[in-house]
N, C-alpha and C positions, 0 to 999 in steps of 0.2 A: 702130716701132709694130706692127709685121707680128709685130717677135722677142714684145713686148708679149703678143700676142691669143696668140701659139701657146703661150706658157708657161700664161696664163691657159686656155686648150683644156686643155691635159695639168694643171692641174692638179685640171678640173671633172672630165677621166676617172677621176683619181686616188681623186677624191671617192666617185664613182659607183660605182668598185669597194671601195673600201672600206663603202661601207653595203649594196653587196650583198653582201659579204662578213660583216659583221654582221648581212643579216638571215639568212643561210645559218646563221651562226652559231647566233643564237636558234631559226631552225627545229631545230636539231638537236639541242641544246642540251634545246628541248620537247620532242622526241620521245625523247629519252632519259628525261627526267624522268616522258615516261609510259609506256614500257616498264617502267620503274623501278616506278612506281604501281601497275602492269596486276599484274605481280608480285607487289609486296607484299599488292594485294588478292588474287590468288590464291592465296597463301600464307597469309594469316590469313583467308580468307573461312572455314574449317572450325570458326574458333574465334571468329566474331561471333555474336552470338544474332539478328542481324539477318536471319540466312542460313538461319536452321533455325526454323520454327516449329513451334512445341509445341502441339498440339492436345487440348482437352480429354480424349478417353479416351486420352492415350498413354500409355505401357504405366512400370509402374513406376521398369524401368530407363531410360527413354529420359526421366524426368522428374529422374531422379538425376542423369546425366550431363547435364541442361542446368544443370544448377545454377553447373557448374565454365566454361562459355562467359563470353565479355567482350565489353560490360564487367561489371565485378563484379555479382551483382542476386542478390534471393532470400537464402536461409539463410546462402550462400557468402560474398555482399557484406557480411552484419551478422557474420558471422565474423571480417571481414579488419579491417572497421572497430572491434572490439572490440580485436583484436588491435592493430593500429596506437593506439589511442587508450591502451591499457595502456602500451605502449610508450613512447610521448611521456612520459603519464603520470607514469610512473616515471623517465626520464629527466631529466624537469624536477624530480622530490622529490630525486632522488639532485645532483645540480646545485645545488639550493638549501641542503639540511639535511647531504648528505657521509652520512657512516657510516649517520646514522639511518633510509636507508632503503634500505642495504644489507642482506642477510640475518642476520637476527638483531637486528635495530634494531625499535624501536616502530613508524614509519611505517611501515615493509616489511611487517611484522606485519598494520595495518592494510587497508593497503593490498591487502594478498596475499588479506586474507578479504574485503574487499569484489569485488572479482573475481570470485573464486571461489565467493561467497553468489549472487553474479548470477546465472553461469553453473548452477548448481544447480535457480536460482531456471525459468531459463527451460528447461531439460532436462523437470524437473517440469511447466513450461507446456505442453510438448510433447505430454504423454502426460494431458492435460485431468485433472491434479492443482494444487490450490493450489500458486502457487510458496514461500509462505512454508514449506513443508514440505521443497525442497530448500534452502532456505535453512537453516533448522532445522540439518539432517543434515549438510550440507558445515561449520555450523560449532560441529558436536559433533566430528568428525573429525579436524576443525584444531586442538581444542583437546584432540582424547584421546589420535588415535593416538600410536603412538611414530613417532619419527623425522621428521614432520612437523604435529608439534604446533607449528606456528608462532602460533597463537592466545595460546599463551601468553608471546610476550614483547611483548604489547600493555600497557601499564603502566593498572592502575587507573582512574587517575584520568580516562585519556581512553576508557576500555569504559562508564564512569559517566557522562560529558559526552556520547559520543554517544548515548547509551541515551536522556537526556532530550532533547536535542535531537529525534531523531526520539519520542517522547512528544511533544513539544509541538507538534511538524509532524502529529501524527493528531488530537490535541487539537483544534487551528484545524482542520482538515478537518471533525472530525464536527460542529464548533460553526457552521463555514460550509453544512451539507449540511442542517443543521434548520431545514425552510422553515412559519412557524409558520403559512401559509395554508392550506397543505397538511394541517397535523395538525390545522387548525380544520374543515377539511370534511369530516375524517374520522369515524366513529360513538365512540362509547364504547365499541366492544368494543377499539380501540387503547389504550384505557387499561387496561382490563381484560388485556389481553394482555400490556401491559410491564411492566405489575407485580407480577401476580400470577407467576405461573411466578420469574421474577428472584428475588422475595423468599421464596417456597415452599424453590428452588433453595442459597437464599444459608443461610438456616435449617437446611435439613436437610443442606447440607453442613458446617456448623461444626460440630453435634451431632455427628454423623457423624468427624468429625476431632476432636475433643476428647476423644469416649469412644472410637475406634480406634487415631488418632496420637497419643492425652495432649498434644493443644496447648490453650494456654490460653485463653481464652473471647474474647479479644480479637483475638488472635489467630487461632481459628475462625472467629469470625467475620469476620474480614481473608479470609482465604483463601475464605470460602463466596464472597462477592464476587468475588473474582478468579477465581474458577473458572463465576459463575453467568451472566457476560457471555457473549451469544451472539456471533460474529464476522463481519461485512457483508462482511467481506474474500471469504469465502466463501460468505453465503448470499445477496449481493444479487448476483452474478453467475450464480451458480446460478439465480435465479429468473428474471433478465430473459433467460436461455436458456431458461426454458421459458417464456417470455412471447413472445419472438420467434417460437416456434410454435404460439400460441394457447393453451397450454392454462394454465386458471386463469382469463381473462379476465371470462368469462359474470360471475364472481362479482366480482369485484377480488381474488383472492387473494394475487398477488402485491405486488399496494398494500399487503394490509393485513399481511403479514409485514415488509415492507421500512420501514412505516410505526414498527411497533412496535419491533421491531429496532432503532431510533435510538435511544427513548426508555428500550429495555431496557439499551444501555449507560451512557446518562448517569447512570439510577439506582444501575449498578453501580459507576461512577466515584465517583459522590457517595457511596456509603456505603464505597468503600472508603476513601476520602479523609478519612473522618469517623472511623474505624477506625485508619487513619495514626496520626493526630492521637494516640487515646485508647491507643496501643499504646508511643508513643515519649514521652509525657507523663511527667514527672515531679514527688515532692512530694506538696502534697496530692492526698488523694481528688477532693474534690469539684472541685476544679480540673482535675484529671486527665481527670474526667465530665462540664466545662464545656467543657476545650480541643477537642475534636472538635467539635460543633456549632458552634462559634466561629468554628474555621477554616474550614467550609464556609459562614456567611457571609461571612467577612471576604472568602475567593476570590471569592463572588459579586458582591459589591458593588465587589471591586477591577475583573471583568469589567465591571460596568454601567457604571461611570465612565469607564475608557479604552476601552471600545466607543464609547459616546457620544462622546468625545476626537475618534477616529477619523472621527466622521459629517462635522468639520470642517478636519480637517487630515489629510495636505496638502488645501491647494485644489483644488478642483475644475478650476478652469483650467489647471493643470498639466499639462503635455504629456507629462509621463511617471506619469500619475497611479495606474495599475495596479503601478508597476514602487512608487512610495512608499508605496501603500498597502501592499501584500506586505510591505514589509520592515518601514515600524511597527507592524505585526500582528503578525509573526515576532518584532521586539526586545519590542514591550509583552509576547509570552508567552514571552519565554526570561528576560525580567527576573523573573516573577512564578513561574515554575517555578525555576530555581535562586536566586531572591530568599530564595523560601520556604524551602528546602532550607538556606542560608546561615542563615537567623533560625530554626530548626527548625521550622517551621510546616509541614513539607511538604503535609500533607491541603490545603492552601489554592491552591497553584500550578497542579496539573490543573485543578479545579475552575474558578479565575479564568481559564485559558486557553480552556477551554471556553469560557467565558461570554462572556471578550471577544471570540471570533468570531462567537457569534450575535447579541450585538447589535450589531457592527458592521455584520453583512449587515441588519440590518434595512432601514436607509437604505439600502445601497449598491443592494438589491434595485430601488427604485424608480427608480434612474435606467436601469435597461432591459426590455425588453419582455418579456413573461411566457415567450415563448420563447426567449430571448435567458440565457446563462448568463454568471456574475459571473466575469470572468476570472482576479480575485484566486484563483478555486478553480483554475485552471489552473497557476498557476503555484505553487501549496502542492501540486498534484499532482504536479509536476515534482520540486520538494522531497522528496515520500515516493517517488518511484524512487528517489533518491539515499541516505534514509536507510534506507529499509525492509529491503536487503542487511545493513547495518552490525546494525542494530536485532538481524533473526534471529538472524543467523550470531554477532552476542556474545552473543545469549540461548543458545542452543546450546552456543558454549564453555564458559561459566561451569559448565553442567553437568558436574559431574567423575562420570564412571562409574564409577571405580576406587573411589570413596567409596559410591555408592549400594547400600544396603540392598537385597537379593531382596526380601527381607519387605515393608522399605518399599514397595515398588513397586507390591508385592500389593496391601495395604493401600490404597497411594492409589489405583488401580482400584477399587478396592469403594466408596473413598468417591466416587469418583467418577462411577460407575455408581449408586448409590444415590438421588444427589442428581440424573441424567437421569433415572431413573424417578419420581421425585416432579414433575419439573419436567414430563414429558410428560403424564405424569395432571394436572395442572396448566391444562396449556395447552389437553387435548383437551377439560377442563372448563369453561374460561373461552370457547371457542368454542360454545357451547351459548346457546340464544337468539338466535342469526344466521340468515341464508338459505343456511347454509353447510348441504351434504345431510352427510351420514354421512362418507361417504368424504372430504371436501376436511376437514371435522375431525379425521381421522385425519392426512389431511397436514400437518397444523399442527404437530404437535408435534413430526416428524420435520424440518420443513424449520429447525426452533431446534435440531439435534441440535451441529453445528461452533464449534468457538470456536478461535481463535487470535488474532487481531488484538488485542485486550484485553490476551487472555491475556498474550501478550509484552512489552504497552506497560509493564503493570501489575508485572507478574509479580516482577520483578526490582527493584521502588521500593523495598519494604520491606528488601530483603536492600543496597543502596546506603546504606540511612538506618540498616539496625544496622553496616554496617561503618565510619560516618561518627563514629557514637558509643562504636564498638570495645566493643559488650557481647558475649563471648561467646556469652551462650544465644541472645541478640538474630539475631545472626548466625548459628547454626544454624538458628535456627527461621524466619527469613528465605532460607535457602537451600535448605530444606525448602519451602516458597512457592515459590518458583521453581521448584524441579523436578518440582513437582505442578500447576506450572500449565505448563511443558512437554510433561509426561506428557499431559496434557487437551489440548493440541494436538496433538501425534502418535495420539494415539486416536481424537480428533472429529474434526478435521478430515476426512482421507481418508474415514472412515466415513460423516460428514453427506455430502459434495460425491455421492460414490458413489450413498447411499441418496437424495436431493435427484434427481437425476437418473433416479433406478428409481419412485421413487413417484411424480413428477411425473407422467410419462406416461401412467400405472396409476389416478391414482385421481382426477387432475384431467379435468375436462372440454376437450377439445379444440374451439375455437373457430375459422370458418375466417372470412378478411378478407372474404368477401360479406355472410357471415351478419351478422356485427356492421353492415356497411353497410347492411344492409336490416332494422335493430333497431327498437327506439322513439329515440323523441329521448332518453328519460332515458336509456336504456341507452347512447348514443351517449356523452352529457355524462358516463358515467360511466367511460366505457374513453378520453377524451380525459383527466379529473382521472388517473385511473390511470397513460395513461403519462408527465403530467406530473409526477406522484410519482416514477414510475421515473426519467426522466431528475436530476430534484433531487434523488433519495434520497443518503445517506452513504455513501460508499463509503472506508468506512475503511479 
């Protein structure tokens, strides 16, 4: 019993020392682990941004060099993420398709301009230029220079499928962005504004191009339209910058450019649509002079029915009922744009796609609160980041420089300056009979000077529908369209944004947040309707 209890003795010491020996263990064990720690944070503390704070005035370089601290943040981090997402990107098309989108394949092609339309795109954001401008330019480059003219092994058929696809994604945008409350509170000089100057503009540029360019009258008039749309892409960010610093308020002035601005493209959509139609018609005459107006109802009516469609399906109950709506929106306007294009009716397909997104926002508006935005427009916004790169950068290629006429070029400047100078004298006329003084009428005509968004949607329909039906002349004088409504983007654009910005400050009244809070009530009720215009306006 005695030998019993002694083994049991030595074997409790045994015990004892072994978990004091484990806990030696662990203590040591932790203190290694945080000398270890103590270390590695003294070693990387120079390179955490947690360590170094950046204080508003510090000094150029000292804002440069945080950029490159971790973790990723800032310029660096959308850098790394572009980079990485390229990557994947490309290594998932090359994995799926092989060749095609190795160098020299169609995807690679595409793929390579849309990247590089991006990065253009937002270079130009940086230095407060329209990005659609480096877009433009990075995919004139890819498609002229030597040696990395990769634009052109993008085949046809898919430069003409994106081209419409993003058309029909701005199409639903500007048809969801026209809130018809808004242009019912608005005055009659918003009608007087959208259509006067547009159709002055549309006029005196086809004269202008028929006795300059020798284009023929239907074609004048096609291109007066695509050139007579002003571009929201540009002039409604411009103005809600100078709206964010008061000036223009007193009056609504930026209400009422952004207002008419909407109405001024649909008009130009519609007649170029109806122009389409009467340019690519064949046979008789009078059916010829039948089929344009035809098509611009047939579009309208195809819109009002599957808008309606839309008020009821999907259900409402649906849990994913944003995510259905977007896409039967998206299919009903990419069926009726390349539908039409398929049965040659193209004039008809912008047109209905327009239409089926304003009246589907009619309903959809009421099931949210007046400041509450239709999230369907969110996710067709997400859509035009995606196609807007593609869109530019293949309107840019298509342009061959090698081909273009000096003369030409002269020429389309003059006609194109001619048809600003009517449209301004136009504009600064049809603001007469307002509370607008002298000066804010002078601004009006300048803040319509930019166009691009149109320009590019459009630009390029007519030269896809004579290369569809392989007419020679068709097809020059369709690519003559196009590089005139290019030309009008690389001239207006930078020019309006630039002059938008100098004149705003200069001739509009400066308004401060007290002043308006200590206004009259109507004045209140009228800078509230204002910037709920602003927020609903088109941003096409």
């Amino acid at each position: 019993m005695d030998k019993e209890e002694k083994y049991d003795d030595d074997d409790g010491c045994e015990n004892q020392f072994d978990t004091l020996n484990d806990h030696n263990t662990r203590e040591s064990n932790a203190r290694i682990r945080q000398n270890r720690c103590s270390c590695c944070q003294k070693c990387t503390k120079p390179f955490l941004t947690s360590s170094h704070y950046l204080s508003e005035d510090a000094s150029l370089l000292r804002r440069f060099w945080h950029n490159f601290l971790c973790p990723p943040h800032s310029r660096v981090g959308a850098i790394l993420f572009v980079i990485f997402i390229t990557a994947t990107g490309w290594a998932t098309l090359i994995s799926i398709t092989g060749t095609s989108a190795l160098p020299g394949g169609n995807l690679f092609a595409l793929f390579f301009l849309f990247i590089a339309c991006w990065c253009g795109g937002y270079l130009m954001q940086l230095i407060h230029l329209p990005p659609l401008l480096g877009m433009l330019l990075v995919g004139g480059v890819l498609g002229n220079a030597p040696h990395i003219d990769i634009a052109r092994d993008i085949e046809p058929k898919w430069s003409s499928g994106c081209r419409l696809i993003a058309l029909t994604v701005i199409l639903i945008r500007a048809g969801l962005g026209l809130d018809p409350k808004a242009l019912k509170r608005l005055s009659f000089v918003v009608i007087r504004l959208a259509f006067s100057p547009c159709l002055v503009e549309a006029v005196v540029d086809a004269v202008a191009a028929h006795l300059i360019l020798d284009f023929p009258w239907s074609w004048a008039l096609m291109l007066g339209f695509v050139i007579a749309a002003v571009s929201p892409a540009v002039v409604v960010p411009s103005l809600l910058n100078l709206s964010d610093q008061g000036y223009g308020l007193d009056k609504g002035v930026p209400t009422l450019v952004i207002a008419a601005s909407s109405i001024d493209d649909v008009l130009a959509i519609t007649g170029f649509g109806v122009l389409l139609g009467i340019s690519f018609s064949s046979g008789d005459i009078a059916w010829t002079l039948a089929k344009g107006p035809l098509e611009a109802v047939v579009g309208v009516t195809y819109g009002i029915l599957t808008g309606i469609l839309c008020w009821y399906i999907p259900q409402k109950s649906s849990k994913n009922l944003v995510l259905f709506r977007s896409s039967l929106l998206m299919a009903m306007g990419l069926m009726a744009v390349f539908g039409s294009k398929k049965l040659e009716w193209s004039g008809a397909g912008p047109l209905a796609a327009l239409t089926l997104a304003f009246v589907a926002a009619l309903r959809w508006r009421q099931e949210y609160s007046e400041e509450e935005k239709n999230p369907v427009e969110d996710v067709e916004g997400v859509l035009w980041m995606l196609f807007q790169p593609l869109l530019f950068g293949l309107i840019g290629a298509e342009v061959d420089v090698a081909s273009l006429n000096p003369e030409t070029i002269g020429l389309g400047v003059a006609v194109l300056f001619i048809g600003l100078l009517f449209r301004m004298a136009t504009s600064f006329l049809a603001a007469f009979r307002t509370n607008l003084n002298m000066k804010e009428r002078l601004f009006v005509p300048i803040a319509w000077l930019p166009k691009a968004t149109v320009q590019a949607a459009i630009g390029a329909v007519a030269y896809d529908a004579a290369v569809d039906v392989n007419d020679p002349d068709k097809i020059k004088l369709g690519k003559r369209v196009m590089e005139l409504a290019v030309l009008s983007i690389l001239v207006t654009a930078p020019l309006g944004s630039v002059a938008i910005s100098l004149a705003g400050t200069r001739l509009l009244r400066k308004t401060e947040k007290s002043e308006l809070e200590a206004s009259t009530p109507m004045r209140t009720s009228i800078k509230n309707e204002e910037e709920e215009d602003l927020v609903e306006s088109n941003m096409m």
